[in-house]
C-alpha positions in Angstrom: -38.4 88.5 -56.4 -36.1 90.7 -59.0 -37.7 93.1 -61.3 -37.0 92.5 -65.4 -35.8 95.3 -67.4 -38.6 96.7 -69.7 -38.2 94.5 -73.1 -37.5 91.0 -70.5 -39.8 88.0 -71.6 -43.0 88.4 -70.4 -42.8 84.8 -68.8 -39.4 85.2 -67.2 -39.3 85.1 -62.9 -36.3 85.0 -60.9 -35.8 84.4 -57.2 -33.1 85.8 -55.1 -32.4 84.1 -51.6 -30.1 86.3 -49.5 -28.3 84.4 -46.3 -24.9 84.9 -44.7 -23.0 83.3 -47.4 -24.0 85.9 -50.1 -27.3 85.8 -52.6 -28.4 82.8 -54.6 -29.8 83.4 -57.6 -32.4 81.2 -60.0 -34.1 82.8 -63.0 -36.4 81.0 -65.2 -37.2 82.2 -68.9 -39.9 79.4 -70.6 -39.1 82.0 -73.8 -35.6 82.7 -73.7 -34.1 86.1 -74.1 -31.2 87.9 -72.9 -31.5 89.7 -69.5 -29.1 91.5 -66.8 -30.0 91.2 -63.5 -27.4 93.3 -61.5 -24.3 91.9 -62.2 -26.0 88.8 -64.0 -26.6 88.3 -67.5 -28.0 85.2 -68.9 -29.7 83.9 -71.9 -31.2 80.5 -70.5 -34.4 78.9 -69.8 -33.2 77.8 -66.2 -30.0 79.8 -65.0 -28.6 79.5 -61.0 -25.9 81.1 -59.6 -24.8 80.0 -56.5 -22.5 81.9 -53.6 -20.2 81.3 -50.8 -18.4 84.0 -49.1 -20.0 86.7 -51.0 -18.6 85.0 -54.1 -19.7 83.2 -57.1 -19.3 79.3 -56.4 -21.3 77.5 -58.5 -23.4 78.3 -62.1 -25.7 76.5 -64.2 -27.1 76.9 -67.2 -29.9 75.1 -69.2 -31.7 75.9 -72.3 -29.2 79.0 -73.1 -25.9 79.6 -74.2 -24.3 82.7 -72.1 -24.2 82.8 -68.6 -21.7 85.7 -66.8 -21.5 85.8 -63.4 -18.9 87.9 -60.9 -15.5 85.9 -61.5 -16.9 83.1 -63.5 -18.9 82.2 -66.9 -20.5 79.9 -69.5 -21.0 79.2 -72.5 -22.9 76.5 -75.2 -22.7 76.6 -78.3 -26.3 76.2 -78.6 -29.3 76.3 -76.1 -30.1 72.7 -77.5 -29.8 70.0 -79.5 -33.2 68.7 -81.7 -34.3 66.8 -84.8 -36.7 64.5 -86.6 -38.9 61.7 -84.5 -38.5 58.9 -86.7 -40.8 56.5 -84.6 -42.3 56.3 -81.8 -42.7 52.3 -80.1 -44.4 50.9 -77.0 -44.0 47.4 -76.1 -45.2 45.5 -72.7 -41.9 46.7 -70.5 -40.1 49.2 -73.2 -40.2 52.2 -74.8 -38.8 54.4 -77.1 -38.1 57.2 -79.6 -36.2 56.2 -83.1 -34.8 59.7 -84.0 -32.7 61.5 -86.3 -30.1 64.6 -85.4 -27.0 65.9 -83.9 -27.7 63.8 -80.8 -24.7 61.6 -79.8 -24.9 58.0 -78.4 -23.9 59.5 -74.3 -24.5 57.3 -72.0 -24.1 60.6 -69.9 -27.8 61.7 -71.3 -28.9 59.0 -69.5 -31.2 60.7 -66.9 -31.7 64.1 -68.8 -35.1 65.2 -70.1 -36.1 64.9 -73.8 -38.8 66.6 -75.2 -41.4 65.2 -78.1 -43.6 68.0 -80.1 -46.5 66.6 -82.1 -48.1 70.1 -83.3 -49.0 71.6 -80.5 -48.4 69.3 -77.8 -45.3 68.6 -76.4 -44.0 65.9 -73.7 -40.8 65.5 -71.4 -39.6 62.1 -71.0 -36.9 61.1 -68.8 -34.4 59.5 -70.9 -33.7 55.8 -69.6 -31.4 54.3 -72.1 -29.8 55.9 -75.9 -28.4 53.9 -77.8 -27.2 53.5 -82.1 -29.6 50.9 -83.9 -28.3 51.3 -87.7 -28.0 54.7 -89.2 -30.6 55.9 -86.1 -30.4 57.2 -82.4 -32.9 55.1 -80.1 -33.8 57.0 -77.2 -35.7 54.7 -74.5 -37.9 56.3 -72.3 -39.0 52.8 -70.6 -37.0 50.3 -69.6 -37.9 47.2 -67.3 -41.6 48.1 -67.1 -40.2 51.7 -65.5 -40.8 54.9 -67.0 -43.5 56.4 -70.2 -44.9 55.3 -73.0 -43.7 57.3 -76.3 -46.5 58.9 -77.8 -46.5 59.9 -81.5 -44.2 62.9 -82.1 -42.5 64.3 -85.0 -39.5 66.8 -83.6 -37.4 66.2 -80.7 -36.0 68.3 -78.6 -32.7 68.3 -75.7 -31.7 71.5 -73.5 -27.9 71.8 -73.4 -27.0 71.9 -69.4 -23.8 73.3 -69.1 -22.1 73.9 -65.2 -19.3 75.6 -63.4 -17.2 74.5 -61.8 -17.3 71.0 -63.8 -19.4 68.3 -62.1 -17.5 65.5 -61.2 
């Protein structure tokens, strides 16, 4: 386990794993703040950096927008993207979330997690299916009789994922 600097968020934990190809590092920050961790400094809710040969190989970064690593970087121009729930619809094999926002129609959000806030509660759905209908985003969380039924929410909510080097 690393140690925060005094001022870290108080929910913040990071793992290092040392082997003979160099330390791995995850941190996870629920409430995001900026943190250095040696020569690591990161802004996310999820953060890995991987290495190979006593170098930096791989980064991710979720839920933040800086990520500086030995020899390589990231950034997003936001930690997320989020918006108004317009409605929420169950039927017998389908499901989904009518919302408004800076969402685009990706079929390459297919399989990210969205997440629903209704006051206090708030829910992760796997995102099946997205998709224009009109002048609105539908966002299916079950397709096919496979995956959740969308509860009533009223903001949405998408972590930005951003990785190094590019995913293929």
């Amino acid at each position: 386990m690393q140690h925060f600097p005094t001022g870290s968020a108080a929910d913040a934990v990071a793992v290092s794993v040392q082997s003979s190809e160099g330390t791995d590092l995850v941190v996870s920050m629920p409430s995001p703040a900026g943190v250095t961790l040696g020569e690591v400094s990161t802004d996310g809710c999820v953060t890995a950096v991987l290495a190979d040969n006593g170098k930096t190989s791989a980064l991710c970064l979720v839920g933040g927008k800086t990520l500086k690593a030995p020899g390589a970087g990231l950034a997003l121009p936001a930690p997320s993207r989020s918006g108004s729930v317009l409605a929420a619809v169950s039927e017998r094999s389908a499901s989904w979330f009518d919302i408004a926002g800076d969402l685009p129609a990706d079929a390459g959000l297919v399989g990210q997690n969205i997440f629903v806030m209704d006051g206090a509660a708030r829910r992760g759905y796997p995102i099946r299916g997205i998709e224009e209908v009109g002048d609105k985003l539908r966002v299916c969380v079950k397709r096919d009789s496979q995956g959740f039924e969308a509860r009533p929410a009223r903001q949405w909510e998408l972590p930005l994922t951003a990785y190094w080097p590019q995913k293929q």
